[in-house]
N, C-alpha and C positions, 0 to 999 in steps of 0.2 A: 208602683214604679212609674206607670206611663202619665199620674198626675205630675211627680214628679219632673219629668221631663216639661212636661205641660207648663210647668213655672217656671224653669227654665228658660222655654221658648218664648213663652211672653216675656220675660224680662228680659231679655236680646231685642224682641221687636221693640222695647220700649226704649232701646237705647238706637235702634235707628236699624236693627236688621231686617231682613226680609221675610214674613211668616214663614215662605217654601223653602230658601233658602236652609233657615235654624232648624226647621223639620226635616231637609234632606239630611241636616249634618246628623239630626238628632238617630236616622235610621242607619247612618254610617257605623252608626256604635257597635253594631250586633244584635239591638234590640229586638225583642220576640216580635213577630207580628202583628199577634196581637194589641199588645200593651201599644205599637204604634199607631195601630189603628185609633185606639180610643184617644191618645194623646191629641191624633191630628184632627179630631172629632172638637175635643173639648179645645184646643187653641181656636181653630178657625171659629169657631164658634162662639166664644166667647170676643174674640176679635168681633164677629161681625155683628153682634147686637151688644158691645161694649156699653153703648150709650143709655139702653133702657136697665142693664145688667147695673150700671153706677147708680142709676134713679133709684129703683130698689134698695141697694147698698145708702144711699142718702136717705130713703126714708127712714132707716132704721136702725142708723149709725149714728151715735154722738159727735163722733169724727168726722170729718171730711173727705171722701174717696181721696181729693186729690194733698191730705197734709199726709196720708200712709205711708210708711216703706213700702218698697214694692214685693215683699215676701207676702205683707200683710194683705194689701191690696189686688192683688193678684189669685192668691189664695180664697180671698172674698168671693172675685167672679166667678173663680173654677167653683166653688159650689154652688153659687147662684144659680149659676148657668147648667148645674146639672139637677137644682132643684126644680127649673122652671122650664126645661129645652131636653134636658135629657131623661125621659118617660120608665125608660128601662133601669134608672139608679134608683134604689131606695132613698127615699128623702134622709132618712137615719146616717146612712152610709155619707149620703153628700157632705152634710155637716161634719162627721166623726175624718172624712179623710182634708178635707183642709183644715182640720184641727190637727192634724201630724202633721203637713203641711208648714205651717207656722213655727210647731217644735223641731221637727228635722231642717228649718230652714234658719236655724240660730235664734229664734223669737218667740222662748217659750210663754214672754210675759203676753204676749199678743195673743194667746193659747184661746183663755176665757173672754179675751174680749172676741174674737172673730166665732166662738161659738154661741155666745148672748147673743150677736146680730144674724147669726144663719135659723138662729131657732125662731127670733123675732120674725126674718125673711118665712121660714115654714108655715107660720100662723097667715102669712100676710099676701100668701101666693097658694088660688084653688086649682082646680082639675083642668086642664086645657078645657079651651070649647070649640065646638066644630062651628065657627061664623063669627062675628064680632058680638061684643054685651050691648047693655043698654048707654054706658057709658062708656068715652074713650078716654076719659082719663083715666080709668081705674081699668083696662084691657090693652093690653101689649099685641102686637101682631109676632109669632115666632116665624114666620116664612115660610110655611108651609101651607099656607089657610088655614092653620088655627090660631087662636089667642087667649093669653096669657090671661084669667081674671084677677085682680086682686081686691081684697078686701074694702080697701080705701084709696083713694086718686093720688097716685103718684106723678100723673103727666100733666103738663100744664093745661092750663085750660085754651083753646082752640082761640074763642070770643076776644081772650086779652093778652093773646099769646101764638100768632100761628106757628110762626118760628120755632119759639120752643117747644109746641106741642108735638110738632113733626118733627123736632132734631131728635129727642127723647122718645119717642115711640117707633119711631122709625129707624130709632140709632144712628143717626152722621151729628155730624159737629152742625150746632147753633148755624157759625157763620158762612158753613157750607147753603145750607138749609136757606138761609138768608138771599144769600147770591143765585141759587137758583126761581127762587120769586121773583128775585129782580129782572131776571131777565127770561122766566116763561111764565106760561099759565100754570095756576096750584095744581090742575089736573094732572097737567102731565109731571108737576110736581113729585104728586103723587105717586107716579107709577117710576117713574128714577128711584124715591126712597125705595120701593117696594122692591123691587130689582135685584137692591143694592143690601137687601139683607137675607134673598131666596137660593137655595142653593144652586145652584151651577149643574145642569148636564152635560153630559161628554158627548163633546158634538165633533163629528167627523166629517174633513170636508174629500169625497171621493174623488178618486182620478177619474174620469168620465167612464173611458173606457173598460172601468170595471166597478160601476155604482150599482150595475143590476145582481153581480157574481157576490159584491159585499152584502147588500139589501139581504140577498135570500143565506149565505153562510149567516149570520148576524139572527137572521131570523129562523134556523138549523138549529142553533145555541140555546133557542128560549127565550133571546132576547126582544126587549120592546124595542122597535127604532118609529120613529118618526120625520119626517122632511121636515125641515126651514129652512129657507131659500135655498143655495148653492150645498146645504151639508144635513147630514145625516142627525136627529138625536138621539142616545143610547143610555137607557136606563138602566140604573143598579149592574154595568157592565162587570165591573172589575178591573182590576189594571189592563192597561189601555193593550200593553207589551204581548199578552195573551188570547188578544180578539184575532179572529181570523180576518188574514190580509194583511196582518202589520211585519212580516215576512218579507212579504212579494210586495210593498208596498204598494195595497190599494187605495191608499187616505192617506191623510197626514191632521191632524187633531190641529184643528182650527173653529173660531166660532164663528156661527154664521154673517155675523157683522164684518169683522175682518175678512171672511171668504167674497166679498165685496169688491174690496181695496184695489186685486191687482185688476179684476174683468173692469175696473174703472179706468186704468192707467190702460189697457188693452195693448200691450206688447203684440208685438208681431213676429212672425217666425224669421228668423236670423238675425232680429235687433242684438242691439246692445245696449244694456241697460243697466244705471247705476243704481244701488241700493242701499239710500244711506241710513242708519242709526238700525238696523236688517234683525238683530237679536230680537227673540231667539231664531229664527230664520223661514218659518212658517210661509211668510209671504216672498221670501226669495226660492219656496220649493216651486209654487206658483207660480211664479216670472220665469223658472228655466223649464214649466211642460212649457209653457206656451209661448219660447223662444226658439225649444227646438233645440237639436244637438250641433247645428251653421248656428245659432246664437252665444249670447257671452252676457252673462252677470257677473259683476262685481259687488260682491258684500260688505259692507261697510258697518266696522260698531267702534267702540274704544274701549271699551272693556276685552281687558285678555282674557277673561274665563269665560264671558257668553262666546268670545270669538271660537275659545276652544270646544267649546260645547254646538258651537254652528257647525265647524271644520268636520268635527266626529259624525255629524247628522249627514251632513254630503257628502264623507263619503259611504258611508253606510248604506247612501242611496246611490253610489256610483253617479253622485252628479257633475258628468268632466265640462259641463259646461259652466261651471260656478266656480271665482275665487274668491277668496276671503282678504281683507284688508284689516289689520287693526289702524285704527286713525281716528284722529278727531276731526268729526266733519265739520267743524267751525273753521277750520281751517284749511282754506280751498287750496296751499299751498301743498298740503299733506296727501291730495286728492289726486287722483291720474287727471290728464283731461280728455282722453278716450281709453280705447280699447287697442292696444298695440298691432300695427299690422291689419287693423280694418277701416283705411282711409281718411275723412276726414276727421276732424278731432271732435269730441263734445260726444255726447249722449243721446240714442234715439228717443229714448225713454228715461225720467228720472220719477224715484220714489223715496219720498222724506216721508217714514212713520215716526216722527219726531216724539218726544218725551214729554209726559205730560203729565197733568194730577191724575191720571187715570179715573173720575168722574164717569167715565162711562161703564168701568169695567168694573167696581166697589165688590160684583159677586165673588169674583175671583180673587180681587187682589183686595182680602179685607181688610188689611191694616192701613192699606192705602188713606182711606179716609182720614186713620188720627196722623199721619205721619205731615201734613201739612196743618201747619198750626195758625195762619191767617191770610185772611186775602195780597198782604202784600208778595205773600212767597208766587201767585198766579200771574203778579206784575212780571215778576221775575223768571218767570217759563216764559210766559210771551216773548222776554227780550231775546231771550235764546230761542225759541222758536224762528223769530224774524229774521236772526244771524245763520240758522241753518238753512234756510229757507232763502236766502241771498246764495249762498255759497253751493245750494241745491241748484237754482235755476241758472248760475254760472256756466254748469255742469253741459246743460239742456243745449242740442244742435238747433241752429235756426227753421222752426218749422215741426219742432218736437212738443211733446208732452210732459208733464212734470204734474204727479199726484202730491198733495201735500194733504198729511191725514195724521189723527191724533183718536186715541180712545178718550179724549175729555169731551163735557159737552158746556163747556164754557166759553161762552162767546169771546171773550178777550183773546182766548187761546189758540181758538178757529175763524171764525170771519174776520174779528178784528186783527191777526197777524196777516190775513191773505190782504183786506182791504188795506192794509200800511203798507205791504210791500205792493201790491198794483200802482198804489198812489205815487210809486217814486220808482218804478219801470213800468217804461213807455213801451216796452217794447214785447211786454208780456201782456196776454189776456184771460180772464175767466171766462173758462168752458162752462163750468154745471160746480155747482157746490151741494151737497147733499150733509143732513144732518139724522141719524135713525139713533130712538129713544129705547133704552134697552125696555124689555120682556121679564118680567119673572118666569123664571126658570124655564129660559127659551133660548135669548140671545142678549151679549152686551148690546152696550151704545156708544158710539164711535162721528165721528165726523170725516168726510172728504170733498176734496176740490180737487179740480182739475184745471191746472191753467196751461195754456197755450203758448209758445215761445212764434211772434211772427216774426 
């Protein structure tokens, strides 16, 4: 059953949905628990090593991953991905269930051909190993520290190939891979890809005043926690809904890169402060501790469902100093230009977490990667970037602050939007720009700037 689902869910993200989103719907069903579990195991996962899951599939397919239907193709990686990622499936089993796969999914002729190549895939894929082999072509990294040995060199070679050797073993697209050489060192290359294929802990960012009461319930539980910077890490937790504190709300699930954002904007007690593109709301629980209950935010998204989903969060948390706005913030005309009944107009504070290829965040958001299909689609964030980012510092009282921050780490989409807009207002300044490279299995990677309104 829950493979089932499984193909389902990839074939919605392949049409343009959301991993989490097709997964919340997929748990709305009634489905057992369990079988969700596994589902959300085998999508994210075959999501997020997509790229070396295809190389496999290419070595040993007559066909073309990408000439497949997507019952076929789909079907392929869910067993790839559990012959070479998932330890606890029998190999036997992996192959024999995307072989019903296929026939339950209208394509019985597809039947023998997707089990020739899973059996192919069996001979051609050995025992994890705890380190890298002697060769990278012929070793996959699965993101956990171990890797994947195969028999014969699937990845390109490094010498006549860095691009593709790292898009393919690393899993992002070629011309991802490409754009990040051009514009850093392979090193830290490196450690983006890495990042971008290592699973995610559940990191919580405490309310201060109760990070010691959390620290020690948390660690009451049996649980491991760990510090990075502003938040807590919490391994093999459980749902999140279940930890002590999330009640009385002592954290709010944020990562440590993002728990960054607002202590950079530094609101003040009784500001007012606007919060545009705000979904899912994380960083506006953040702006109203530390504006106080004499304070006033305003949230801002265009989507009605994240709005609704923001709405429910505050008040859950009784925050009467938060309201919610649906609007397009491209559109300054749709925008208040203060806070009603608190003096001059404009904003103490303004914060744009603008829209972005999400580059820094790939652990979390794994379809992110394929869902951009060439560098012109980044030209095209930028422009929108720079139009919210006009219509942001509009916002801004003279003598205020304005954070503008994106989880990408793509220069066009962070320096080059902040340097285009400085260059054509005179009347705004760069405070401090900061750029942090995510972590495997630590923290995203994110970008912020602070500019100045004189």
């Amino acid at each position: 059953m829950s493979r089932r689902l499984a193909l389902e869910v990839l074939r919605r993200v392949e049409t343009g949905a959301r991993a989490g989103e097709a997964l919340a719907h997929a748990a709305g069903k009634g489905t057992d628990p369990r079988d969700l579990d596994l589902n959300r195991e085998i999508v994210l996962g075959v999501l997020r090593h997509r790229g070396a899951i295809d190389a496999i599939i290419g070595a040993r397919s007559s066909r073309p991953v990408e000439k497949m239907d997507h019952v076929t193709r789909n079907a392929l990686r869910i067993g790839v991905y559990q012959i070479g990622w998932l330890d606890r499936v029998p190999r036997h089993a992996a192959v024999d269930t995307s072989v019903e796969l296929v026939r339950a999914g209208r394509q019985p002729k597809a039947a023998g051909f997707v089990n020739a190549v899973l059996r192919k895939v069996v001979d051609l894929v050995g025992a994890p190993l705890h380190g890298d082999g002697d060769d990278p072509r012929r070793t996959i990294p699965r993101g956990d520290g171990t890797h994947l040995p195969l028999q014969s060199p699937v990845v390109p070679d490094a010498a006549t190939d860095l691009a593709g050797h790292l898009a393919v073993r690393w899993s992002h697209p070629k011309w991802m891979v490409e754009r990040f050489l051009s514009q850093r060192p392979v090193e830290d290359v490196r450690q983006i890809l890495a990042a971008g294929i290592a699973r995610p802990p559940l990191s919580l960012r405490p309310a201060e005043e109760h990070r010691d009461a959390l620290v020690a319930a948390l660690k009451a539980k049996g649980l491991e926690v760990e510090e990075e910077g502003r938040c807590l890490l919490v391994r093999d937790g459980g749902r999140v809904e279940e930890l002590p504190g999330w009640n009385e709300f002592w954290f709010a699930v944020q990562d440590p890169t993002a728990a960054e954002v607002v202590p950079a904007l530094a609101p003040t007690k009784a500001a007012r402060v606007l919060d545009l593109c705000a979904a899912p709301g994380g960083k506006t629980v953040a702006i109203s501790e530390a504006v106080g209950p004499e304070g006033a935010v305003l949230a801002v998204d265009m989507k009605a469902e994240r709005v609704e989903t923001m709405r429910a969060e505050f008040l859950r948390r009784s925050l009467t100093n938060v309201a919610v706005l649906e609007a397009d913030a491209t559109d300054a005309a749709a925008l208040p230009t203060g806070v009603a009944g608190r003096g001059k107009p404009g904003f103490h504070f303004v914060l744009l977490d603008a829209p972005c290829s999400n580059t820094g965040v790939l652990a979390k958001r794994v379809e992110a990667r394929w869902r951009i299909e060439n560098p012109h689609e980044i030209k095209d964030l930028a422009e929108l970037q720079g139009r919210l980012l006009r219509v942001a510092a509009g916002k801004l009282r003279r003598g205020a602050r304005l954070v503008y921050a994106t989880c990408s780490l793509d220069k066009d989409e962070n320096e080059g939007v902040v340097a285009a807009f400085l260059a054509e207002s005179p009347d705004y300044r760069l405070d401090s720009e900061t750029t942090r490279l995510p972590v495997a299995g630590r923290r995203d990677g994110g970008y912020v700037a602070v500019i100045v309104r004189s």
